[in-house]
C-alpha positions in Angstrom: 22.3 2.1 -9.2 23.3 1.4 -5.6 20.7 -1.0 -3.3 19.4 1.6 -1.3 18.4 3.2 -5.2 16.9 0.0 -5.9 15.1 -0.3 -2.5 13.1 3.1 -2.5 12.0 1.7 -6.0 10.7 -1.2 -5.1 8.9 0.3 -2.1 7.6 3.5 -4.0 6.1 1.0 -6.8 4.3 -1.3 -3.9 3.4 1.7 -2.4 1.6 2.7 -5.7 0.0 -0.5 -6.4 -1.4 -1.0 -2.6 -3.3 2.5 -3.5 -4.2 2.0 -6.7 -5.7 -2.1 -5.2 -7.5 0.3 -1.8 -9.2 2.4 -4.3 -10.5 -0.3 -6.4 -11.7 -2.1 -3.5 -13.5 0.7 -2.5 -15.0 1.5 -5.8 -16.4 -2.5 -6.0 -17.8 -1.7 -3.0 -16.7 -4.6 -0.9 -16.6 -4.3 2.6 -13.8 -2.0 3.4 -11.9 -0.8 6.7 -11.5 2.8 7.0 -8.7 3.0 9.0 -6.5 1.3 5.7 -6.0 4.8 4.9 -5.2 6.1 7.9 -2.5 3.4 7.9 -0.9 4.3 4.5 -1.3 8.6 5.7 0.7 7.1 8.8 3.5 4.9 7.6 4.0 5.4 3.6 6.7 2.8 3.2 5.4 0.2 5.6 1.6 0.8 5.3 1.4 -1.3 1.9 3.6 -4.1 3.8 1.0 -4.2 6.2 -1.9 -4.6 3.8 -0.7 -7.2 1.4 0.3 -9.5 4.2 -3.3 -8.8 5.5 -4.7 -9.4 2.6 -3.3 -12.4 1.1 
């Protein structure tokens, strides 16, 4: 498995899990910014970046 391999991996699963954490926030029904999806539409690979370091 060569790094770039590895690399897509890594960024597919956080890409996955900064989805699967959007939705959920949105189903609690806490406030939530709309334009969060536009974000991950936008930029797939970089969106989720942007909303963990926002987040935490």
């Amino acid at each position: 498995m060569s790094a770039f391999t590895l690399l897509l991996i890594i960024v597919c699963v956080l890409s996955i899990w900064a989805t699967v954490d959007l939705f959920m926030e949105i189903r609690k029904g806490d406030k939530f910014e709309l334009w969060w999806v536009f974000i991950f539409m936008l930029f797939p690979f970089v969106g989720p970046v942007i909303y963990f370091q926002y987040k935490y």
